[in-house]
VEXZA-885929 format. One line per 10 residues: number of its first residue (from 1); for each residue x, y, z of C-alpha. Coordinates in steps of 0.25 Angstrom, whole numbers, padded with zeros to 4 digits, always signed. Layout:
NUM = X:Y:Z | ... .
! end
This chain:
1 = +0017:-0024:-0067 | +0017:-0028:-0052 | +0015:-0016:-0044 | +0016:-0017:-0028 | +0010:-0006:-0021 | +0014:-0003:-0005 | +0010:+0004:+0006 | +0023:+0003:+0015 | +0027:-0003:+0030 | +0023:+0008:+0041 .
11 = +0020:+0002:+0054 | +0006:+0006:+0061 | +0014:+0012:+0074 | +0022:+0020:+0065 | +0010:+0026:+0057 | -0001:+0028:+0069 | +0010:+0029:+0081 | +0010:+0020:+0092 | -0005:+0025:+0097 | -0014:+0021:+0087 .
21 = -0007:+0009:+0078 | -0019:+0000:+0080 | -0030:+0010:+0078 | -0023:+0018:+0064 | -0030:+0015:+0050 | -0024:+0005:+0039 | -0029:+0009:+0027 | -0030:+0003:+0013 | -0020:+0010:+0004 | -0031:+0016:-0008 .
31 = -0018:+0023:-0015 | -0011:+0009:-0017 | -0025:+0003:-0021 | -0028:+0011:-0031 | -0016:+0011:-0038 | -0016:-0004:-0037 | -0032:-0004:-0043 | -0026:+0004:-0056 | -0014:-0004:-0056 | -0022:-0017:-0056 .
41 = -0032:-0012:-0065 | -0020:-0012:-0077 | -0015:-0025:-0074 | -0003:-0023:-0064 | -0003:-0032:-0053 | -0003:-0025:-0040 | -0001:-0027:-0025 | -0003:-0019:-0013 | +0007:-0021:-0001 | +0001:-0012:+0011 .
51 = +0011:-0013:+0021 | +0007:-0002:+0031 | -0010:-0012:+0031 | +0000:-0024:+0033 | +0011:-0018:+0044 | +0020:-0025:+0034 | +0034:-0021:+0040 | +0046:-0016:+0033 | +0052:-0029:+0032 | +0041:-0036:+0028 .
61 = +0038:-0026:+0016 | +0052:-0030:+0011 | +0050:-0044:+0012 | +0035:-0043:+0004 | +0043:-0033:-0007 | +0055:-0043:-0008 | +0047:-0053:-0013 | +0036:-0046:-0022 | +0039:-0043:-0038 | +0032:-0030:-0042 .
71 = +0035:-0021:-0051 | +0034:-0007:-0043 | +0032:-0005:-0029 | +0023:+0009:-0027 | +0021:+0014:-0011 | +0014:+0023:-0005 | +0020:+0035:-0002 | +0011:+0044:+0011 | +0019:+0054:+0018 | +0021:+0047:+0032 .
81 = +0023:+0034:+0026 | +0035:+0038:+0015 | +0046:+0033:+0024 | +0037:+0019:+0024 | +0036:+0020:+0010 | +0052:+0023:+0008 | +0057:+0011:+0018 | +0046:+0003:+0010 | +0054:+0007:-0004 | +0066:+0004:+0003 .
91 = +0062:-0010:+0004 | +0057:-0011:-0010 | +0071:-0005:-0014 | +0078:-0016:-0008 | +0071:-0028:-0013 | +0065:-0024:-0024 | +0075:-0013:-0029 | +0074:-0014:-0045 | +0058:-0013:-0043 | +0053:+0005:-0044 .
101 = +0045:+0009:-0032 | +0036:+0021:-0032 | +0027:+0028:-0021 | +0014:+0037:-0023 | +0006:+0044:-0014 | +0004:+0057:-0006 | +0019:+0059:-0002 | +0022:+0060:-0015 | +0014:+0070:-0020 | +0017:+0077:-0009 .
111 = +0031:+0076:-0008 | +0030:+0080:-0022 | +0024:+0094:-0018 | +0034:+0098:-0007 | +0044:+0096:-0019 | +0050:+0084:-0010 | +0048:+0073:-0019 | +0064:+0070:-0023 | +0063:+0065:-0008 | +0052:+0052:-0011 .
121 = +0066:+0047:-0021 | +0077:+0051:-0011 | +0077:+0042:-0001 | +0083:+0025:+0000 | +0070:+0021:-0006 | +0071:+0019:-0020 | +0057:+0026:-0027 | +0055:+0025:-0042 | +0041:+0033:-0045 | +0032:+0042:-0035 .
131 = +0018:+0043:-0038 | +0012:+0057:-0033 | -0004:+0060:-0033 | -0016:+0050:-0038 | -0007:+0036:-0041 | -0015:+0028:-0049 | -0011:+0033:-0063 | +0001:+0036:-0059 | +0005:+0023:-0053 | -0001:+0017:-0065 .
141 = +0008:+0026:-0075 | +0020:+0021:-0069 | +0017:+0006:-0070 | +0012:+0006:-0084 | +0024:+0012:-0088 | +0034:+0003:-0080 | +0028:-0009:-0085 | +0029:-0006:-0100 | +0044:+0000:-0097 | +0041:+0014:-0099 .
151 = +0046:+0028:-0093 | +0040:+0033:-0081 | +0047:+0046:-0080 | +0033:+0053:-0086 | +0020:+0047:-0077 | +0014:+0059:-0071 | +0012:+0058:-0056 | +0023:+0052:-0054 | +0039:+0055:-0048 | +0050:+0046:-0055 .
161 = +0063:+0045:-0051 | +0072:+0039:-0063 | +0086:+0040:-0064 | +0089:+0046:-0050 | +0080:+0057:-0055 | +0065:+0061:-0050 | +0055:+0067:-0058 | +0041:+0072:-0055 | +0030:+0070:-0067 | +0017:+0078:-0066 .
171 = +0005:+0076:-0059 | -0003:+0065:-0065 | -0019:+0071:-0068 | -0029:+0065:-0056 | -0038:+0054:-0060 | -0049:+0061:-0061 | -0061:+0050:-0063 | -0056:+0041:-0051 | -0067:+0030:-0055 | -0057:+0027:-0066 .
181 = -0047:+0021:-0054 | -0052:+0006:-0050 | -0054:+0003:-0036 | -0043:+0002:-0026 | -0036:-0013:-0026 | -0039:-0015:-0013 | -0036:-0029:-0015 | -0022:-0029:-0015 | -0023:-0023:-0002 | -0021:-0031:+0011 .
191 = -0033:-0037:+0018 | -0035:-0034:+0035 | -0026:-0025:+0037 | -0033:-0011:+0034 | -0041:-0004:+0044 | -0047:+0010:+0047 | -0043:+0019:+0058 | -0054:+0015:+0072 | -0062:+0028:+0069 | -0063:+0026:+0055 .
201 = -0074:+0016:+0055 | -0084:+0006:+0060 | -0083:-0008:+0052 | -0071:-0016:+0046 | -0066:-0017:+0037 | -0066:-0002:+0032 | -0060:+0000:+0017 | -0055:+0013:+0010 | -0060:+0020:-0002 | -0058:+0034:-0008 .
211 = -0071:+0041:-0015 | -0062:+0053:-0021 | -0047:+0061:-0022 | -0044:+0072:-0020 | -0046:+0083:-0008 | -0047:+0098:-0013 | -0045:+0104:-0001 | -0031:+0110:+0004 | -0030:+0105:+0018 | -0016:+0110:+0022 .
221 = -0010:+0097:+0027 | -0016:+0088:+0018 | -0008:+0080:+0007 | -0018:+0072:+0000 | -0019:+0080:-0014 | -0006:+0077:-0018 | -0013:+0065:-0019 | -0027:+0067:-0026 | -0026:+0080:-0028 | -0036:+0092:-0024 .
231 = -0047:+0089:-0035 | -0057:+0079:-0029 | -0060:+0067:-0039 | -0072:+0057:-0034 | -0075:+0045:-0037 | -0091:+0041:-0043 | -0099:+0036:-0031 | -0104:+0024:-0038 | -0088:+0019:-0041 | -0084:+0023:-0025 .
241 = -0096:+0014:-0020 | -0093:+0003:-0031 | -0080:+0003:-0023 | -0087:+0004:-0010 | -0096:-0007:-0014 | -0083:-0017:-0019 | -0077:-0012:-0004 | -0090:-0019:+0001 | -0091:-0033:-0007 | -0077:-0034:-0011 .
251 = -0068:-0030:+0001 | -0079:-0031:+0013 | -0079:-0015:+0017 | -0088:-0012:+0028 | -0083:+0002:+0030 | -0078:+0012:+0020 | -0067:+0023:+0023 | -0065:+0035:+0011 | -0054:+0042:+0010 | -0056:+0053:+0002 .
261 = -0051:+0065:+0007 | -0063:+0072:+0007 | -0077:+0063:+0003 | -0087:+0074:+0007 | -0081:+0084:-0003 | -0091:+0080:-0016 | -0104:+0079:-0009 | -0112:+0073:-0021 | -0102:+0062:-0023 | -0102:+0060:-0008 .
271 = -0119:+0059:-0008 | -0117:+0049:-0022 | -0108:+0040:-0016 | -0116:+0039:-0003 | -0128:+0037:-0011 | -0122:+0024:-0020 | -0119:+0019:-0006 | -0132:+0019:-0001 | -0138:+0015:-0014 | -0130:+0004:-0014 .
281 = -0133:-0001:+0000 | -0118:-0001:+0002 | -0116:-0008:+0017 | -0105:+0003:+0022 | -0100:+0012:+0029 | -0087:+0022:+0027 | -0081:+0035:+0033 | -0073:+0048:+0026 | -0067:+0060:+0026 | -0075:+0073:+0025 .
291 = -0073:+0087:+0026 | -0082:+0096:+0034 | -0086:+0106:+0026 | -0091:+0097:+0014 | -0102:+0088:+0023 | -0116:+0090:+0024 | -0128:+0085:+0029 | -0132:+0079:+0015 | -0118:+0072:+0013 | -0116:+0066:+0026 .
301 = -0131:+0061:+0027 | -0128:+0054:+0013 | -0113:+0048:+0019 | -0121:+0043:+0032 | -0131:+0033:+0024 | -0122:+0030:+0015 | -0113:+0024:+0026 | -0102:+0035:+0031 | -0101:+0034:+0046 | -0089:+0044:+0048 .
311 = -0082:+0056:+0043 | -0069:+0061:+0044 | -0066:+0076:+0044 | -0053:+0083:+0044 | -0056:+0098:+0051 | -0040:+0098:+0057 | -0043:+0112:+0066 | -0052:+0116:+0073 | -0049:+0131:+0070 | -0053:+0138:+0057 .
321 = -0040:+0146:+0058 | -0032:+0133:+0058 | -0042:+0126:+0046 | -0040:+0139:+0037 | -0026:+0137:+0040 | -0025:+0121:+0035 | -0036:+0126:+0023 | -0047:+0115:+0029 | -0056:+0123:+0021 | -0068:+0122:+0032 .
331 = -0070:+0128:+0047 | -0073:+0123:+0059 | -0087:+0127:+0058 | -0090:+0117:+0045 | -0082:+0107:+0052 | -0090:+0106:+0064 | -0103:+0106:+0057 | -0098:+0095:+0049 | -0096:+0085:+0061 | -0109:+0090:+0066 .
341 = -0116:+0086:+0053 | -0106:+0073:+0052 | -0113:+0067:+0067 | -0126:+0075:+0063 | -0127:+0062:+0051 | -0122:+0052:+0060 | -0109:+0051:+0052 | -0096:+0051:+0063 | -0084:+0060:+0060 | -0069:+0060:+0062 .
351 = -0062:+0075:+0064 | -0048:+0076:+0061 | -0040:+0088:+0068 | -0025:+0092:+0065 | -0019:+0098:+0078 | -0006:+0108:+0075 | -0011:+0114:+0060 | -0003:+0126:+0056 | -0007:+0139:+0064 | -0015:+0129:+0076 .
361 = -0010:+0133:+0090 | -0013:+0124:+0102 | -0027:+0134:+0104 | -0031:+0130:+0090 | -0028:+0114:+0093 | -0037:+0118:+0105 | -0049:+0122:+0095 | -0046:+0109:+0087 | -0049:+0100:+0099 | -0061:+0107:+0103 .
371 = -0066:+0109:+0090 | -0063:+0094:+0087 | -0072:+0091:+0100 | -0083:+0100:+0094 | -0083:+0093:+0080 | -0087:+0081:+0089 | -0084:+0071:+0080 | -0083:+0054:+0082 | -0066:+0055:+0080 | -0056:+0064:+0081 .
381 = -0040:+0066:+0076 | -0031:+0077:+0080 | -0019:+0076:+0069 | -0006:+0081:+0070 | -0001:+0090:+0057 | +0006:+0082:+0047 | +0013:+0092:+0038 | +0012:+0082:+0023 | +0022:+0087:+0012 | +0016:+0093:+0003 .
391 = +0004:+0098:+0011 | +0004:+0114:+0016 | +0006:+0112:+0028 | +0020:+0105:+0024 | +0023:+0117:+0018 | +0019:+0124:+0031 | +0026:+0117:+0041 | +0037:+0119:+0030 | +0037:+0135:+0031 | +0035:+0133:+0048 .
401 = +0047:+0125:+0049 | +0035:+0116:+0056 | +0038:+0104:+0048 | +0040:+0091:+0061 | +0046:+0081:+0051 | +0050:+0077:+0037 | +0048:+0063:+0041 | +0035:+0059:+0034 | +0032:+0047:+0042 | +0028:+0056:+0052 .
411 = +0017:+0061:+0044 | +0005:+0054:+0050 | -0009:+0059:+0051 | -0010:+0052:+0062 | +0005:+0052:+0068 | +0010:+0059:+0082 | +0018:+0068:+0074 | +0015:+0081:+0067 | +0024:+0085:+0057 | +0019:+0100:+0057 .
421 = +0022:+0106:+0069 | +0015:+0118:+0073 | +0024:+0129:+0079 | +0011:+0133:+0087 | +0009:+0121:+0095 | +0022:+0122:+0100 | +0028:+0106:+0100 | +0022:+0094:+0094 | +0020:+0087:+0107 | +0010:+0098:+0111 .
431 = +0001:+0096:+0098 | +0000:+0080:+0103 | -0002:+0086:+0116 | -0015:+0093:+0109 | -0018:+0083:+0099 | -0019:+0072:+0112 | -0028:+0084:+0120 | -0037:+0082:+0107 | -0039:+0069:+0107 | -0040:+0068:+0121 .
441 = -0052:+0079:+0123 | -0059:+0072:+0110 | -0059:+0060:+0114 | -0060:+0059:+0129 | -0074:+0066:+0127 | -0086:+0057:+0133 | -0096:+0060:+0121 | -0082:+0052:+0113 | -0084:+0040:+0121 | -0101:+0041:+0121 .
451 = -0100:+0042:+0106 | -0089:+0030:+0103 | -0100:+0021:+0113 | -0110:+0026:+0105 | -0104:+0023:+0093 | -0100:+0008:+0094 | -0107:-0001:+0086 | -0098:-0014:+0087 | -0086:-0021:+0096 | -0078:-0014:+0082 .
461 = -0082:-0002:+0087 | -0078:-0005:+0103 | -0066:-0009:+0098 | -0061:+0002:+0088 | -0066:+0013:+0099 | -0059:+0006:+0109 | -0045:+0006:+0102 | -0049:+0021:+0096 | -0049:+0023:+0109 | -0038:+0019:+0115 .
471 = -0029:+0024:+0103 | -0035:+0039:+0107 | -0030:+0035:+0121 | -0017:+0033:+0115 | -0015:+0044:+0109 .
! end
């Protein structure tokens, strides 16, 4: 079979506002690239349209669709880009209409917990299959079985609509040993056209790669399970760096970024997978998520020679109140000894804040910012609250009547909106107000500007400061 795979039209203006459109990250879409590996390695042929990389329009889209012959179209389906997704089955619909169309990935899932899911089928656009959690199997199910003409009613993981009727199979088991899947084809993605957010790294070009799945922690407004689940599944050091290394000598990497949504949470794996990099004399370097109650001293001294230059850490309050609230499942304390420890090892760090969290009141915001400034570290983002379905804090805002919007393009990490609003704060201009104070009083420090100087190393690094700058300016 001939399977295209699509990451929709979504203008940069409309997913980073009109502030920061230049400065906002393009990244390569692993999901797709995956499912395309697996796919390939049974002998389908594959291809990749990335219309957000691109900036491919709408009526562009149509016009590429219009003259392609797949079998099957499958898109991405994130909460704030569904309605991209929908306008982009649309357009399928209408020039393709006799060819079935299916979506997978975490608005499924999640849609699928708040008992919402009749509502991915109900619209103008016509979908055939959904595809909830880890897609690979899944994925590969459904097209085995449509090639040889056979009934897809049963292939767990998935929600088919036959008939004018939905149905919801069980949960397809997780792949436990994720050696097993090949590497992403990133070779059917577009060339040029990603690129990392300005605080996210030092040299081009910078490529994605995931070490594990899973998160199990219970972060109130998080989504990602319904994805990967809550167990934690790693992949063997030696097969990460084989990747690492192809990164290298195939596709020209200088920098790495992983996305795990916790890399420090298996130390030993961590301190193996740093070793087969140094062993192999690996000429890299790479950033990640962490948390800050599973670093130490051990684990970033290893990350540090093996090539890690930064850090991102979610601590979302300043206030143990407010982080026993969102279940963070650490304190302030631990936090700030973990960016103390972070710079202490010559690593940077990125702290990640989310101003208007149920029970914060504009005197605990106050203790955020100040606590943020304490935390001292090389970048900063205060977030609005983004109430995702199927996450607690959906349910909360639910039972607060505090829910802004059911329009799910409005859903963005880094949008002007929040979609929860907190009754304490009193409007949502006021949290802005306090979200802009923030930025303002971390930023506009002298020991900010001493550091960036300090800190440059090429005319790369005097121009990404310099629009960094600017875009804080703007917002």
């Amino acid at each position: 079979m001939k399977i295209t795979l699509i990451s929709p039209p979504w203008a940069l203006d409309e997913m980073y506002g009109l502030t920061l459109p230049e400065v906002g990250s393009i990244e390569e879409p692993l999901g797709l690239a995956y499912i395309a590996a697996v796919l390939e390695k049974e002998g389908h042929k594959c291809r990749i349209i990335d219309a957000f990389a691109e900036q491919i329009d709408p009526k562009r889209f149509k016009e590429i669709i219009s003259r392609d012959d797949s079998d099957l179209y499958g898109l991405t389906a994130c909460t704030p880009m569904m309605k991209r997704t929908t306008d982009a089955i649309e357009a399928i619909n209408e020039v393709r209409p006799d060819v079935p169309v299916m979506i997978g990935g975490p608005h499924v899932g999640a849609m699928l917990k708040v008992k919402r899911h009749e509502e991915l089928f109900a619209g103008k656009a016509k979908i055939d299959y959904a595809v909830y959690g880890e897609g690979e199997l899944t994925v590969m199910e459904l097209v085995e079985k449509l090639e040889r003409g056979e009934s897809v009613a049963d292939i767990d993981g998935a929600i088919i609509k036959e008939n004018g009727k939905i149905k919801v199979n069980k949960p397809r088991k997780l792949i436990e040993d994720l050696d097993t899947i090949p590497f992403p084809a990133r070779h059917l993605l577009p060339k040029g056209v990603y690129r990392p957010s300005l605080s996210r790294y030092r040299k081009l070009p910078v490529m994605s790669i995931i070490n594990s799945r899973g998160c199990p922690y219970r972060c109130i407004y998080c989504s990602n399970r319904y994805v990967f689940g809550p167990k934690v599944r790693t992949r063997k050091p030696k097969y990460v760096v084989d990747e690492i290394q192809e990164l290298i000598e195939k596709f020209g990497a200088k920098e790495l970024r992983f996305w795990d949504d916790t890399f420090t949470f298996n130390k030993r794996l961590v301190l193996e997978l740093c070793q087969e990099i140094i062993d192999r004399k690996l000429d890299i370097i790479w950033t990640c998520f962490g948390r800050v109650d599973n670093v130490d001293p051990e684990m970033l001294k290893a990350m540090k020679k093996a090539g890690c230059w930064q850090i991102d850490y979610g601590v979302e309050s300043g206030n143990d109140r407010i982080l026993k609230i969102i279940k963070k499942g650490f304190t302030t304390k631990q936090a700030l000894e973990a960016f103390k420890m972070t710079r202490k090892h010559g690593i940077h760090s990125r702290s990640n804040f989310i101003l208007g969290l149920p029970g914060d009141t504009p005197e605990t915001i106050e203790e955020t910012i100040k606590f943020a400034i304490a935390c001292d570290s090389d970048i900063v983002g205060f977030h609005l609250p983004q109430a995702y379905p199927g996450t607690e804090l959906f349910e909360m805002a639910i039972k607060e009547n505090a829910l802004a919007t059911d329009d799910w393009s409005k859903y963005l990490i880094d949008g002007d909106e929040p979609s929860y609003i907190n009754p304490n704060i009193g409007t949502v201009k006021k949290l802005k107000e306090l979200q802009r104070e923030g930025y303002r009083r971390y930023y506009m420090r002298p020991k900010i500007f001493i550091r960036a100087l300090l800190d440059i190393r090429s005319f790369s690094d005097i121009s990404r400061y310099t629009k960094g700058f600017l875009a804080a300016i703007r917002m």
